[in-house]
C-alpha positions in Angstrom: 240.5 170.3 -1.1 238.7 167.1 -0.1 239.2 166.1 3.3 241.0 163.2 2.7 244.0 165.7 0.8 243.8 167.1 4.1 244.5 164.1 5.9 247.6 163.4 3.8 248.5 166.7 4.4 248.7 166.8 8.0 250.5 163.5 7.9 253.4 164.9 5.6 253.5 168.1 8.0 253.8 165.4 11.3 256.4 163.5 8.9 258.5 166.5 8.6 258.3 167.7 12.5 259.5 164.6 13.4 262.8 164.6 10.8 263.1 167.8 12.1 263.4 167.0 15.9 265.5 163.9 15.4 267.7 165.2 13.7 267.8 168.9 16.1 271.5 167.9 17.8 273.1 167.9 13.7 271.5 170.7 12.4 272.0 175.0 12.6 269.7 177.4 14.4 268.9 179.0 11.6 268.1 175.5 10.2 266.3 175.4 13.4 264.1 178.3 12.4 263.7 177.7 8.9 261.9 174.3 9.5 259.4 176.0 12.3 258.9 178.6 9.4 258.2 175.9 7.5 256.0 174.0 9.9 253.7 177.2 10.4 253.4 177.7 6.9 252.2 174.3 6.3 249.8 174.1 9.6 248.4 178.3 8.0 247.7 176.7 4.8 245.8 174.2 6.4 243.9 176.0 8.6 242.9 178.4 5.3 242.0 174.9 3.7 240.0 173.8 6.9 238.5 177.7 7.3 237.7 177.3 3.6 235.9 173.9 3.8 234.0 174.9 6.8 232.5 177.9 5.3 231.6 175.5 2.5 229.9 173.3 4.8 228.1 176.6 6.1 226.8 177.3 3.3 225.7 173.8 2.3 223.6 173.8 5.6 222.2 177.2 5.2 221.3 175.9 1.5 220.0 172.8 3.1 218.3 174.8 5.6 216.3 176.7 3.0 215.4 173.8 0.9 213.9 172.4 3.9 212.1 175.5 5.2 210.9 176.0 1.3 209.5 172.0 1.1 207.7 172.9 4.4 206.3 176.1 2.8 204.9 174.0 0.4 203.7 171.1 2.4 201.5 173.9 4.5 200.2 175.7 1.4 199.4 172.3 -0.1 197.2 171.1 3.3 195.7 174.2 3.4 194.2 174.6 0.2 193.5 170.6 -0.3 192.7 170.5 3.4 189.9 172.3 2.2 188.7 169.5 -0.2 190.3 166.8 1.2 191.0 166.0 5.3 194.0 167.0 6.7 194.8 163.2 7.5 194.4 162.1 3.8 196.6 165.1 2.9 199.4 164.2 5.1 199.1 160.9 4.3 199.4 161.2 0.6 202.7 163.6 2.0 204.2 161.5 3.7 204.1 158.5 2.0 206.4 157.5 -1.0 203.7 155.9 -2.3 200.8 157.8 -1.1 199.3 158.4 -4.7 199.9 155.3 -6.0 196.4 153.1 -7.4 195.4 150.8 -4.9 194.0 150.1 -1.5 193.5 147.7 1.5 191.2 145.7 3.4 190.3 147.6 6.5 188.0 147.7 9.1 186.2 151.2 9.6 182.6 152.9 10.7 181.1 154.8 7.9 178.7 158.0 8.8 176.0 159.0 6.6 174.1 162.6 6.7 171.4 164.2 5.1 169.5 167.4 5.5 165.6 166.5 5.4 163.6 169.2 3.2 167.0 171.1 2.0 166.5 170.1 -1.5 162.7 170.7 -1.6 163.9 174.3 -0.2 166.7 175.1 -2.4 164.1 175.6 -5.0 162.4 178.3 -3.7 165.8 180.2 -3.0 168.1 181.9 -5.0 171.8 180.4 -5.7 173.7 182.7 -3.2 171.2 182.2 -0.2 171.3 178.3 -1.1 175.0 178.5 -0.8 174.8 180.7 2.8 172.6 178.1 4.2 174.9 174.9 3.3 178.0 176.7 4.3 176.4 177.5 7.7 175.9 174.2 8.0 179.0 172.7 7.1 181.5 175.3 9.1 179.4 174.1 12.3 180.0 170.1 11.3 183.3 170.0 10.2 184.5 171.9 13.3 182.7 168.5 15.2 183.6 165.8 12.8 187.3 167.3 13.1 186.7 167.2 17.2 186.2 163.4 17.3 189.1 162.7 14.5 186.8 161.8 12.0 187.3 162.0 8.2 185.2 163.9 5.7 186.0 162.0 2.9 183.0 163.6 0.6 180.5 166.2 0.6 177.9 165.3 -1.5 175.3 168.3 -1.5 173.7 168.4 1.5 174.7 165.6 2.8 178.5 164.2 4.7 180.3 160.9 3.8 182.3 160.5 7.1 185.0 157.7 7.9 186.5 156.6 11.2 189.4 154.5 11.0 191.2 155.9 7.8 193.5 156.8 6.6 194.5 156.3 10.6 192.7 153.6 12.7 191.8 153.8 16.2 190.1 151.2 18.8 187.4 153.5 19.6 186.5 154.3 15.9 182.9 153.3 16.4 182.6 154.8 19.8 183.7 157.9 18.3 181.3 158.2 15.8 178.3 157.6 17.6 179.8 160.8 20.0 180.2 162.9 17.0 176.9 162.0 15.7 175.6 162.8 18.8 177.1 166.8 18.6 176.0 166.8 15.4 172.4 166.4 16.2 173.3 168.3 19.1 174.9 171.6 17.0 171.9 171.7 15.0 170.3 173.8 17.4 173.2 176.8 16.4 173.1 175.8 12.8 168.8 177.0 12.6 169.6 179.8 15.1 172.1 181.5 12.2 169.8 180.6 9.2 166.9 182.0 11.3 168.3 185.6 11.6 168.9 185.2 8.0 165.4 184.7 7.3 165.3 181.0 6.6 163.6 178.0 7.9 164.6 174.9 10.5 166.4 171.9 9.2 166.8 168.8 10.4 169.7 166.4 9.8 169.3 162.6 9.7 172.1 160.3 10.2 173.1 156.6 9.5 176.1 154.7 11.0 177.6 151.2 10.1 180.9 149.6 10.6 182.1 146.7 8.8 185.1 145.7 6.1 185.9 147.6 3.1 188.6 148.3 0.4 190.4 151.8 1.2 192.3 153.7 -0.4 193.0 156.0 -4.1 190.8 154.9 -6.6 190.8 155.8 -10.2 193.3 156.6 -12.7 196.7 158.5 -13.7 194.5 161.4 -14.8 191.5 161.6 -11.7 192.6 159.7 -8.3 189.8 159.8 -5.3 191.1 158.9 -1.6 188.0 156.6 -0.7 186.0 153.8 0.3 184.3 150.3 -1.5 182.3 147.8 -0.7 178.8 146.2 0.4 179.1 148.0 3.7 179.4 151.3 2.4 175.6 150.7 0.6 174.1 149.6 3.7 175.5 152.8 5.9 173.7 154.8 3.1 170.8 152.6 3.5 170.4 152.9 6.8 170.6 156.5 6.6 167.9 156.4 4.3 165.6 154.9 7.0 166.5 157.8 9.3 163.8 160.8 9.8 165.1 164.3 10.9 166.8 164.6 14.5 167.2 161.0 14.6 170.9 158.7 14.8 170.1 155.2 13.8 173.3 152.5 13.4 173.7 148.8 12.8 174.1 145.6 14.8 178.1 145.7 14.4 178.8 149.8 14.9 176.2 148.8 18.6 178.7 145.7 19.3 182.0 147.6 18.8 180.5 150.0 20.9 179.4 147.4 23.6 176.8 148.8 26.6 177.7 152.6 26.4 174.8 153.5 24.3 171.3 154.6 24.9 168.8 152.8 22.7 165.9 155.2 22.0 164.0 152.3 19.7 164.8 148.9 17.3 163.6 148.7 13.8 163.7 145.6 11.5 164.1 146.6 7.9 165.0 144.7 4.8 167.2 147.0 3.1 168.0 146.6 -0.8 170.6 143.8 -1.6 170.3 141.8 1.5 168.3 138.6 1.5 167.4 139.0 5.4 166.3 141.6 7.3 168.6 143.4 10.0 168.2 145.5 13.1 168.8 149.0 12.9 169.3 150.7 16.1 167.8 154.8 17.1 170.3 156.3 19.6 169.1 158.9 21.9 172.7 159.3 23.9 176.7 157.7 25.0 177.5 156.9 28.5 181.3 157.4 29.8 183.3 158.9 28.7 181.3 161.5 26.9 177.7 161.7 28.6 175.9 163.2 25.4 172.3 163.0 25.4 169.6 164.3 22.7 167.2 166.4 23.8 163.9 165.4 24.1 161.5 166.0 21.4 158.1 167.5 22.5 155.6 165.3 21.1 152.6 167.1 21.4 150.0 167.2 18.9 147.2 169.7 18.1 144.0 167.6 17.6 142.3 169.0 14.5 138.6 170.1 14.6 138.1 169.3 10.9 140.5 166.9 9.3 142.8 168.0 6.6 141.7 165.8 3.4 145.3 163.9 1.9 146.2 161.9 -1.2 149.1 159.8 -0.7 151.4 158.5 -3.0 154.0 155.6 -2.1 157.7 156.1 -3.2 159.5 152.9 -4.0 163.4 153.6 -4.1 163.1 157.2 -6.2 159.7 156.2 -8.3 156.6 157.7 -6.8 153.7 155.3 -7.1 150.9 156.3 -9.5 148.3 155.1 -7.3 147.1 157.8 -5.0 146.0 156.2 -1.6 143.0 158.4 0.3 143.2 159.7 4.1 143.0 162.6 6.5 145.4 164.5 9.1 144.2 163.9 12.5 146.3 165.8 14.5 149.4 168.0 13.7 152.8 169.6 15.2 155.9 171.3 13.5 157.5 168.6 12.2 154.9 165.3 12.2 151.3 164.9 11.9 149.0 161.6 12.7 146.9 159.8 9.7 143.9 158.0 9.4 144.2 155.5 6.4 142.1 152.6 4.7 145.4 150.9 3.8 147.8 148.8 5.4 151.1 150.7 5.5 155.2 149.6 6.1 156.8 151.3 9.0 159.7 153.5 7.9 158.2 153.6 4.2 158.2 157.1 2.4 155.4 159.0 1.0 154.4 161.8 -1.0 151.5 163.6 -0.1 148.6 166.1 -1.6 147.2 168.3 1.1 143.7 170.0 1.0 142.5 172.2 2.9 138.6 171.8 4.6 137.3 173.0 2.0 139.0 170.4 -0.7 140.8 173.1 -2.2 144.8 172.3 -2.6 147.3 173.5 -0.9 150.7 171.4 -1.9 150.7 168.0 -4.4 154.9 168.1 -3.2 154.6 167.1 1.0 157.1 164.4 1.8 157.0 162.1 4.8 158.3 158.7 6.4 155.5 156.8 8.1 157.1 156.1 12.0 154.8 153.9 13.7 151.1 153.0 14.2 149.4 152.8 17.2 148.0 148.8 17.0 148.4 145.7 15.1 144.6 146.1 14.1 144.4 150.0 13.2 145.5 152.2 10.0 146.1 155.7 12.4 149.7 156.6 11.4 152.4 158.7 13.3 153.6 160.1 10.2 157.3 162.6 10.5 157.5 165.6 7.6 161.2 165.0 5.7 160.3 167.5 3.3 157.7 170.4 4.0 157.0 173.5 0.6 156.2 176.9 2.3 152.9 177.2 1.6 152.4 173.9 3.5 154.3 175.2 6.6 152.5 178.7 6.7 149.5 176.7 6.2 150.1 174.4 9.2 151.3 177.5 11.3 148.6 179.1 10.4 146.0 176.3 11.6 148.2 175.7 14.9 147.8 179.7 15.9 144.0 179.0 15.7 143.5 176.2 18.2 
């Protein structure tokens, strides 16, 4: 019975008491008795009809109860198995949203992190499938643990490298602040990520990263049949830009990401590059640490180079954007560590440029046409001696150059 039948029918049950009682001086005992027989009859059927409805309503909660607990079933088995391509903030946005896959985005303010592992792709060729895959996976379980630390959004993995965003899908005042710190522990957790890959037999990598905050259009991009949560815009080219300028162990951001971060960082260095698409050059920044409140520091990179009795003859070739130059450009390696090496060269030759090289050994004989660098400074205005840092070294390069370091 719906409640208001109820209603009515307590009102006709009160109606009827109250005839009853009015009238109680005119009327017989067993009248008397018949009405309160009455009266209980009516009050039992309603409590049945009330016992009835509440039972109902139990089971309408307990229904209710279990849709809900089923809907959060699926909201966890959804985040966890699209957490694992998307972030969990993407996925509970597009959750918890009405409108969360609709096409569309918004202008938005953000700092955009770009990483790259120096020499991975030179090394995956020399490794099988499965030990390519143990390496990256290393890798990337040590990252995203950070990235996740400092709230920061993985919002692609393209090979080797991370597309990271701070400030969506949810925006913070410290966004760029943030990212410099995770950055930072990223360089940082590099040391556990060549430990691992050591005891499996494989060598050191080094990471590179590139930071830049500025405007850009977030949000789903594509179509009814393929969507993608991400990021657009002219600021999003110069982050990868700028990563591009970075050498291995080293942070490097731009002129806005070191204002929103105001006098908390360490500057290691200043470069002025002209990256591709902008009619001016800019300042790109190399961080070495953050002040309060995180007090995160690089370590210091030994510098120390082996002075070579005979110099190692070279052929190098300069790379404009992905094209390799077909002009090969004669010099000699000087000195030599691990990871860099100085030059002597005839030719004038742009800070931060890359270069392939040809290596021979003293008795001109080769030894690798496929030895990648970034030239990283020279020592005067009027000389062509090069600090030159190794982004990608083959293994019969680096057992050559350990071999030649054991001797002197």
């Amino acid at each position: 019975m719906p409640d208001s039948s109820l209603f009515f029918a307590e009102e006709k049950i009160i109606e009827n008491a109250t005839s009853t009682f009015n009238n109680i001086d005119t009327i017989s005992k067993d009248e008397v008795k018949n009405g309160y027989q009455s009266l209980f009859k009516s009050y039992k059927s309603l409590y049945k009809q009330f016992r009835r409805l509440i039972k109902l309503s139990d089971k309408q909660q307990h229904k209710l109860n279990s849709l809900n607990e089923a809907l959060e079933v699926r909201n966890l088995f959804i985040k966890k198995i699209f957490g694992r391509y998307l972030s969990e903030d993407i996925v509970n946005t597009l959750l918890e949203t009405p409108d969360g896959l609709e096409l569309g985005g918004e202008r938005r303010f953000v700092t955009i992190m770009m990483t790259d592992l120096r020499g991975f792709t030179a090394l995956c060729e020399t490794l099988s499938p499965e030990n390519v895959l143990r390496i990256i996976n290393t890798y990337l379980e040590i990252m995203s643990e950070v990235v996740l630390k400092y709230n920061g959004t993985i919002d692609e993995i393209i090979g080797d490298g991370l597309f990271i965003i701070f400030g969506a899908p949810i925006q913070k005042s410290d966004d760029a602040i943030r990212s410099v710190a995770c950055a930072i522990e990223m360089q940082l957790a590099m040391i556990n990520v060549n430990q691992r890959i050591q005891k499996m037999g494989f060598p050191e990598l080094e990471l590179g990263i590139g930071i830049n905050t500025g405007e850009v259009v977030v949000g789903n991009i594509g179509s009814q049949f393929r969507t993608k949560y991400g990021l657009i815009g002219s600021n999003v080219n110069l982050t990868a830009r700028i990563e591009s300028y970075s050498i291995g162990g080293q942070i490097l951001i731009s002129e806005n990401t070191l204002k929103a971060c105001g006098n908390i960082l360490q500057i290691k260095n200043t470069f002025e590059v002209l990256p591709k698409g902008l009619a001016k050059p800019i300042n790109v920044y190399e961080i070495n640490g953050i002040k309060t409140p995180y007090h995160l520091f690089l370590q210091k990179q030994k510098d120390d180079m082996f002075s070579l009795k005979t110099p190692l003859p070279i052929l190098l070739f300069l790379i404009n954007g992905k094209h390799v130059c077909d002009n090969a450009l004669r010099g000699v390696i000087t000195k030599l560590n691990k990871t860099s090496c100085v030059i002597e060269c005839g030719t004038r030759l742009d800070i931060l440029s890359n270069i392939k090289m040809s290596l021979f050994d003293d008795d001109n004989n080769p030894v690798t046409q496929d030895l990648y660098a970034k030239i990283n400074k020279n020592f005067s205005d009027n000389s062509n001696d090069y600090t030159i840092n190794f982004t990608s070294i083959p293994l019969d390069a680096r057992d050559f150059f350990n071999d030649i370091m054991s001797k002197l």
